[in-house]
C-alpha positions as CSV (number, residue, x, y, z in Angstrom):
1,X,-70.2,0.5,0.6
2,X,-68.1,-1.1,-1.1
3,X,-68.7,-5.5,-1.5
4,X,-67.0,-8.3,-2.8
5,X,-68.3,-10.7,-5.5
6,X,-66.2,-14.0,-5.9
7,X,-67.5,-16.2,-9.0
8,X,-66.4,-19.9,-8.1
9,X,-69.0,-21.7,-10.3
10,X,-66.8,-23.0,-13.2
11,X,-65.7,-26.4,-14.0
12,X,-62.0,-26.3,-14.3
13,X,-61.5,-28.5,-17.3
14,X,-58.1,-27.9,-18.1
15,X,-56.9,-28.7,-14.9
16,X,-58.7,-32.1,-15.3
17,X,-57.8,-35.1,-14.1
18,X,-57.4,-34.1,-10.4
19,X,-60.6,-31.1,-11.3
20,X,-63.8,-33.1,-11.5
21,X,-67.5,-32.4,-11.9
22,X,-67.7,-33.9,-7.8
23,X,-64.6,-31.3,-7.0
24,X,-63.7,-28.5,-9.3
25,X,-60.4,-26.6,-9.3
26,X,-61.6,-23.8,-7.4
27,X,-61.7,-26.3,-4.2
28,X,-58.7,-27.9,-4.8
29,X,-55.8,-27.4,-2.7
30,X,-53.1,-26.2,-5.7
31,X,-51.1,-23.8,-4.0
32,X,-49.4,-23.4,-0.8
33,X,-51.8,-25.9,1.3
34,X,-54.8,-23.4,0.5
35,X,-57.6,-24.0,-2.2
36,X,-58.0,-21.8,-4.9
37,X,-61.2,-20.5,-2.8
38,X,-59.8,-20.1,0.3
39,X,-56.6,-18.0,-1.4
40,X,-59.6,-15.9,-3.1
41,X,-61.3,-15.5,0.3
42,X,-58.0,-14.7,2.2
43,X,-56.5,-12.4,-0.1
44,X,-59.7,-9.9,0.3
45,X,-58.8,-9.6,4.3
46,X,-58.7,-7.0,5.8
47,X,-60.3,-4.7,3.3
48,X,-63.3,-6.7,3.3
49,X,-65.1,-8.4,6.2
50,X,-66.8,-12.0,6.0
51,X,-70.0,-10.6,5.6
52,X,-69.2,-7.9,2.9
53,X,-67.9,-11.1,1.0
54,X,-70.5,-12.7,-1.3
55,X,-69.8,-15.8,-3.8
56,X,-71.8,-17.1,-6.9
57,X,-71.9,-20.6,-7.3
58,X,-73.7,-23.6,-7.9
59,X,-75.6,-26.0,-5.8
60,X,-72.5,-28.4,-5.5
61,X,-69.4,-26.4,-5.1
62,X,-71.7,-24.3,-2.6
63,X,-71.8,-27.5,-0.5
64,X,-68.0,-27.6,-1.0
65,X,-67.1,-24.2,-0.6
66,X,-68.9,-23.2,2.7
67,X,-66.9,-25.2,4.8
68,X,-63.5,-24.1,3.4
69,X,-65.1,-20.2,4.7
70,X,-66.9,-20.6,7.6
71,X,-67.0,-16.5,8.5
72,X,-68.9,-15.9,5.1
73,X,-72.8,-15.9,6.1
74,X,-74.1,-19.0,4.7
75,X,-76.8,-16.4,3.0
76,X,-73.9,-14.4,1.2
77,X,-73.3,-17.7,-0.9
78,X,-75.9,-16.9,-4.1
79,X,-76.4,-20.2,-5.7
80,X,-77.3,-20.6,-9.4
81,X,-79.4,-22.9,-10.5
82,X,-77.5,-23.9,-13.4
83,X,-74.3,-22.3,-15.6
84,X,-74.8,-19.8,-17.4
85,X,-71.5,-18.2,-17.8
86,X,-70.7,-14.4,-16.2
87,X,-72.4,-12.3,-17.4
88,X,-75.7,-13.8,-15.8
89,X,-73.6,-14.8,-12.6
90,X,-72.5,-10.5,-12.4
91,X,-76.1,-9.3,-12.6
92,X,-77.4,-11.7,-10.1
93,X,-74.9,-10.6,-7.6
94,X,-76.0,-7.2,-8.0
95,X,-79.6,-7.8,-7.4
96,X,-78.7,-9.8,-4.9
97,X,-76.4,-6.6,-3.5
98,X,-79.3,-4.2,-4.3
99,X,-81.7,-5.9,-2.0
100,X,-79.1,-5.1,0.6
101,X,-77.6,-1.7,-0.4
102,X,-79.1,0.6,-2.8
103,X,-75.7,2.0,-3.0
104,X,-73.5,-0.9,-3.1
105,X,-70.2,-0.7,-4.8
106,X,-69.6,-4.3,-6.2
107,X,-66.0,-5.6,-6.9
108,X,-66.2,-9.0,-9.1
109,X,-63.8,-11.3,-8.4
110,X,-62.8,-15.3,-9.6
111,X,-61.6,-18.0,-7.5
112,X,-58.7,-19.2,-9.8
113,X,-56.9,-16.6,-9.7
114,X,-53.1,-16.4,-7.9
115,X,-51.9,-13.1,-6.4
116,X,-48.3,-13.0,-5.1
117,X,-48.7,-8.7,-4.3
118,X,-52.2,-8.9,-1.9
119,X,-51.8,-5.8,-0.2
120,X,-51.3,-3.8,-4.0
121,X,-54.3,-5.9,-5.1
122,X,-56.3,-4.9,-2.1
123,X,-55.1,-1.1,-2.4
124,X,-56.0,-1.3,-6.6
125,X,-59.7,-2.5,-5.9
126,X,-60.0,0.4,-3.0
127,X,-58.6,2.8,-5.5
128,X,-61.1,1.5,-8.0
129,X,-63.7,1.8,-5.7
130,X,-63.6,5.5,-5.4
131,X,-63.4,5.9,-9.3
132,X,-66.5,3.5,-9.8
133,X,-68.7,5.2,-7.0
134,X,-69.7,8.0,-9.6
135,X,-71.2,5.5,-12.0
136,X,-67.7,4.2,-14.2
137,X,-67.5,0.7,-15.1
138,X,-63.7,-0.1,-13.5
139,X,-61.5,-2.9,-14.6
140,X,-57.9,-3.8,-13.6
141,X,-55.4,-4.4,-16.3
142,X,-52.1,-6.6,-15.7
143,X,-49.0,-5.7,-17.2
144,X,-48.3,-8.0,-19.7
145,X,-45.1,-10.3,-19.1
146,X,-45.3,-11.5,-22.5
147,X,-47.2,-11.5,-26.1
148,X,-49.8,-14.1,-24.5
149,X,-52.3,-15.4,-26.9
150,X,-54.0,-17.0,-24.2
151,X,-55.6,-13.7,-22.3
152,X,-57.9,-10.9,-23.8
153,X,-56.1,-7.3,-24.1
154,X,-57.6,-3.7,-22.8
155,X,-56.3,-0.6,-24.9
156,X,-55.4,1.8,-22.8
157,X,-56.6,5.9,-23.9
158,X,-56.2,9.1,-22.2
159,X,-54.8,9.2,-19.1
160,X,-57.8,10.6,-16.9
161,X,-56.0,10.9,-13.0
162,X,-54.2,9.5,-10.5
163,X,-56.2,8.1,-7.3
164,X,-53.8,6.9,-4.7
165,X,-50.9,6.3,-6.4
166,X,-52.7,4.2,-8.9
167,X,-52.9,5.7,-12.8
168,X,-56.7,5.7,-14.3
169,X,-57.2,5.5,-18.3
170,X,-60.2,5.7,-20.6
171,X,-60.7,2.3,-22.0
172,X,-59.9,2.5,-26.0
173,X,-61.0,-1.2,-26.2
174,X,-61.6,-4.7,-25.6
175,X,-59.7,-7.1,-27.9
176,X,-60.1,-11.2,-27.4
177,X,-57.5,-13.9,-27.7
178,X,-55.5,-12.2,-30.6
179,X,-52.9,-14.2,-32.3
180,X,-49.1,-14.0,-31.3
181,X,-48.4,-11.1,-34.0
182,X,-51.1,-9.0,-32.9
183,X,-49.9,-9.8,-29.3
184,X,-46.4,-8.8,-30.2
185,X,-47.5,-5.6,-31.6
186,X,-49.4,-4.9,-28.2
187,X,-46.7,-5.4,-25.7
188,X,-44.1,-3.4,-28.4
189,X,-46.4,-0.6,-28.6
190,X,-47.2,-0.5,-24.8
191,X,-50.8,0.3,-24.8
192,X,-52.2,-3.1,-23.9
193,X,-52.5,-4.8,-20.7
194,X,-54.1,-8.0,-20.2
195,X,-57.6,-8.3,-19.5
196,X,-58.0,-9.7,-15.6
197,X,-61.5,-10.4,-15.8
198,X,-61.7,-8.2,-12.3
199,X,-63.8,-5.5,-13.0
200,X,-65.3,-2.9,-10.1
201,X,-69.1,-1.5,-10.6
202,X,-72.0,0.3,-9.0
203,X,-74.5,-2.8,-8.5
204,X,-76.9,-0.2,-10.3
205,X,-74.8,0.6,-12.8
206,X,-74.1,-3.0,-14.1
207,X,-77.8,-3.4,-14.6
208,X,-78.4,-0.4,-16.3
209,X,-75.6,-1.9,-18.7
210,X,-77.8,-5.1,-19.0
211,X,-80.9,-2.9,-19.4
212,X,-79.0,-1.1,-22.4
213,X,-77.3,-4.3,-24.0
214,X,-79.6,-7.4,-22.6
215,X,-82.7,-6.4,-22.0
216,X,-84.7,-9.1,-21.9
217,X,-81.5,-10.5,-19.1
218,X,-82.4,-7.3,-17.5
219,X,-86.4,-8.1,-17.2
220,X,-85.7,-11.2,-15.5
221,X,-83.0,-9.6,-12.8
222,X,-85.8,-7.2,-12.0
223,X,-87.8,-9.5,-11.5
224,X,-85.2,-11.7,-9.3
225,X,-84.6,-8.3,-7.7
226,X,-88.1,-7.9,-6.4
227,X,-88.5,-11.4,-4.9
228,X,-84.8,-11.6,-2.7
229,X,-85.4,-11.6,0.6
230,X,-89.2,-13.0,0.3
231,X,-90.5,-16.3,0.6
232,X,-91.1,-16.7,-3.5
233,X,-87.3,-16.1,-4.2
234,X,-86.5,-19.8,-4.9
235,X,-89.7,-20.2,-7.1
236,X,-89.0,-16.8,-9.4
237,X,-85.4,-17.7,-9.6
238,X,-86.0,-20.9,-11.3
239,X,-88.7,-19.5,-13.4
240,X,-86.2,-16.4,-14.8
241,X,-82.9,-18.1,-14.4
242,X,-83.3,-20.1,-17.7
243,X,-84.7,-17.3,-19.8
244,X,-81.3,-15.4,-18.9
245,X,-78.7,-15.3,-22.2
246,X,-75.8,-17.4,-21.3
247,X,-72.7,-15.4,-22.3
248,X,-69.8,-14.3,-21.0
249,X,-69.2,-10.3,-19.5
250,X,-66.8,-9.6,-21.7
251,X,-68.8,-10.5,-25.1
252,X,-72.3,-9.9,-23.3
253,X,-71.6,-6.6,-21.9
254,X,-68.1,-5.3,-21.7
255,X,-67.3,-5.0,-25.2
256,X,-69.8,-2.0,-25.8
257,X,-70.1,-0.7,-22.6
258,X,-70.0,2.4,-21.4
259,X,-67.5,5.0,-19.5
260,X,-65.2,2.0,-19.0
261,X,-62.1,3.0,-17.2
262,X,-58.8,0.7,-16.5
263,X,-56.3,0.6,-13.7
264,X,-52.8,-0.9,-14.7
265,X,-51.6,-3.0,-12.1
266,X,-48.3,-5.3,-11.0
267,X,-49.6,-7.5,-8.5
268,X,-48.1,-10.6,-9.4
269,X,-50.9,-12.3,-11.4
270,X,-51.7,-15.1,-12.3
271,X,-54.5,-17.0,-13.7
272,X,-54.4,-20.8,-13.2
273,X,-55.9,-22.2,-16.4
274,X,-53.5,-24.6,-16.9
275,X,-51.3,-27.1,-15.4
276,X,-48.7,-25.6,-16.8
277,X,-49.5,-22.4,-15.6
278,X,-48.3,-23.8,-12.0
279,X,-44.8,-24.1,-13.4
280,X,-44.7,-19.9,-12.9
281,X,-45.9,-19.7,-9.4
282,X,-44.7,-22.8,-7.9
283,X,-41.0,-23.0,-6.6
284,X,-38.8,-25.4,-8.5
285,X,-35.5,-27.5,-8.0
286,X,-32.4,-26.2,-9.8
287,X,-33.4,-28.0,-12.8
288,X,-36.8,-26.1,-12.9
289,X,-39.1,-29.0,-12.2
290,X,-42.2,-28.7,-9.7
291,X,-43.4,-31.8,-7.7
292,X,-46.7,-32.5,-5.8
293,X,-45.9,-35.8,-4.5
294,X,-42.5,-37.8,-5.0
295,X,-40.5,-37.7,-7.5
296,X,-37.4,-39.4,-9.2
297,X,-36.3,-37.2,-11.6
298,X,-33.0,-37.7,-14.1
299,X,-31.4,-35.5,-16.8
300,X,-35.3,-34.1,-17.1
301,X,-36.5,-29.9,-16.5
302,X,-38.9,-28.3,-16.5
303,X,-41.4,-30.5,-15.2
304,X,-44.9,-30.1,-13.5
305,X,-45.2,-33.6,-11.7
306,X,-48.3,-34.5,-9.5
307,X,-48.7,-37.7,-7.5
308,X,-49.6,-39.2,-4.4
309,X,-47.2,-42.3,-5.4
310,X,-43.1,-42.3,-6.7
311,X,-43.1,-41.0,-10.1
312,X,-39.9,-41.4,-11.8
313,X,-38.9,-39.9,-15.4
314,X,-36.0,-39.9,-17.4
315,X,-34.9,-37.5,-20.1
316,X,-38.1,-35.1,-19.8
317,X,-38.1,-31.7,-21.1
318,X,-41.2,-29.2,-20.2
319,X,-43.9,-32.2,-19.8
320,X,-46.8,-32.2,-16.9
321,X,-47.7,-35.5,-15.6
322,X,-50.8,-35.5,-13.3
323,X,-51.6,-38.9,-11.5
324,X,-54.9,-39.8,-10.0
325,X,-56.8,-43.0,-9.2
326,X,-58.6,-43.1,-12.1
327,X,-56.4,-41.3,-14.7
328,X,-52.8,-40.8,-15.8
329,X,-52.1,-37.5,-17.9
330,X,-49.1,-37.0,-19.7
331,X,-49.1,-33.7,-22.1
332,X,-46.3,-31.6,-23.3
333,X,-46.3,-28.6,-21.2
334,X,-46.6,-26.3,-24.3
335,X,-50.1,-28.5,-25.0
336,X,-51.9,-28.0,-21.4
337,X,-54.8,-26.0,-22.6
338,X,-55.5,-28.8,-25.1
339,X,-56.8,-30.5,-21.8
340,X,-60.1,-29.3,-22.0
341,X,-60.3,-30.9,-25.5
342,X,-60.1,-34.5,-23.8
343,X,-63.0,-33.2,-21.5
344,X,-65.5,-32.7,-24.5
345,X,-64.2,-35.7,-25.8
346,X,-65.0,-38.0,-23.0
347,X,-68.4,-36.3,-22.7
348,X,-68.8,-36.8,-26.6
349,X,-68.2,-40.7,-26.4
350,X,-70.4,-41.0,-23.2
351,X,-67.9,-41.7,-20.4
352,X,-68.9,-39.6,-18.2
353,X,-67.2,-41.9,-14.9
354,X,-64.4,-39.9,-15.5
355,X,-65.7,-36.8,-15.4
């Protein structure tokens, strides 16, 4: 059977101001009137039911999250007691999914994320589904647009089949965040796709990969493992949960793993790291500026404005503005990752109010 896995437990930092500690990005409403969670939960209909439909998150944004997806069991939502990146977010889910199904078919998923194509994204991870169900590690790769520096690449090998409509390759690779020339060479020699981060296992299968390449992550999942479902859950969970590597799925696992295959897909994707990654997905005016609020705009394009009060700008070229209460951002579009940089600096100096 084949279940969904949304990770919604990260912080959102470059989308600070509006993303907070108290409300991160994933339950903000960014997009169409929707939050980031509820696109994630909607976009999984009808190929998944509510209760096929499980979410790893924290304490918090659990609070935050449940109401935004009522149908989801409030038992589906597997809370962490602390971050500890995705790697140790993926294995939980699958002993969680083990306890339930032996044979469970686990599709892991991210709630910031946009997806224009939903019904080619919901016939990929179907397709992927059959190729994982004999024990491959599945991931989809997006055409690249562009020689992006800001996503990880996947080589693509030998071409292995065709599974409804949808082209599977070996894996020749993982490759990080390579600089624009390398990224250039990529999209020129047309064997790279970006990394998605979506990847489609057997729930055994992923912990045999921790077994191989974490093992002492692996111990404490068994553990975990034996306790769902009993009374002493709670109590092992915060005994193991700590002793579990924090690392990400791609450096703790993904790298070296295994009979990794990829699927190529165009599915109109987009991963909303940035505030100036809303300038591609959002409509514009004629001058290519996007507004979330009122705006006054004059001889200025290509804009990402946000504000619940009149903004009005003059002369501005590629710029984001975000306006809250408490804090007024003004970047250069072409500068929006740096965001996160103002983040650890604020935590550095102590002032953590406007965090």
């Amino acid at each position: 059977m084949l279940y969904a896995v949304i990770i919604a437990g990260g912080s959102g930092t470059r989308l600070w101001p509006l993303s907070r500690r108290s409300r991160p990005k994933q339950a903000l409403e960014l997009i169409g009137g929707r939050t980031m969670f509820q696109h994630a939960v909607d976009r999984l209909s009808p190929l998944f039911t509510p209760d096929r439909i499980y979410v790893g998150t924290n304490r918090e944004t659990a609070d935050l999250l449940r109401p935004q997806a009522p149908a989801i069991p409030a038992e589906n939502f597997i809370v962490e007691p602390s971050g500890r990146d995705s790697a140790p977010a993926a294995g939980l889910a699958a002993a969680y999914l083990l306890h339930r199904d032996a044979n469970a078919t686990m599709v892991m998923l991210t709630a910031d994320h946009f997806i224009v194509d939903t019904a080619q994204f919901r016939a990929a991870l179907a397709a992927a589904g059959e190729v994982a169900a004999d024990g491959t590690i599945v991931t989809l790769g997006i055409q690249p647009a562009e020689p992006d520096t800001r996503f990880g690449y996947l080589e693509l090998g030998v071409a292995q089949q065709i599974v409804d409509g949808f082209r599977v390759y070996d894996c020749a690779g993982f490759r990080e965040k390579p600089d624009h020339a390398t990224a250039l060479r990529f999209i020129e020699g047309g064997r790279h796709v970006w990394n998605s981060g979506m990847f489609i296992w057997r729930a055994d299968r992923l912990l045999s990969e921790f077994e191989r390449q974490l093992p002492e992550s692996y111990g404490a999942l068994v553990r975990i493992g034996q306790a769902v479902g009993t009374s002493e859950v709670a109590r092992v969970l915060e005994a193991e949960w700590p002793t579990m590597r924090r690392v990400s799925i791609d450096y703790g696992l993904m790298e070296n793993a295994r009979n990794v295959s990829v699927i190529p897909v165009e599915i109109g994707w987009s991963d909303i790291g940035s505030w100036g990654a809303l300038l591609d997905v959002l409509p514009a005016d004629e001058h290519g500026n996007v507004a979330a609020g009122p705006l006054l705009a004059r001889d200025s394009e290509g804009c990402y404005v946000r504000s619940e009060r009149m903004v009005a700008v003059i002369g501005l070229e590629n710029m984001v503005v975000v306006d809250t209460p408490e804090v007024l951002l003004v970047c250069p579009r072409s500068r929006a990752e740096e965001v996160r940089e103002l983040v650890k600096q604020l935590e550095a100096e102590g002032r953590t109010s406007y965090l």
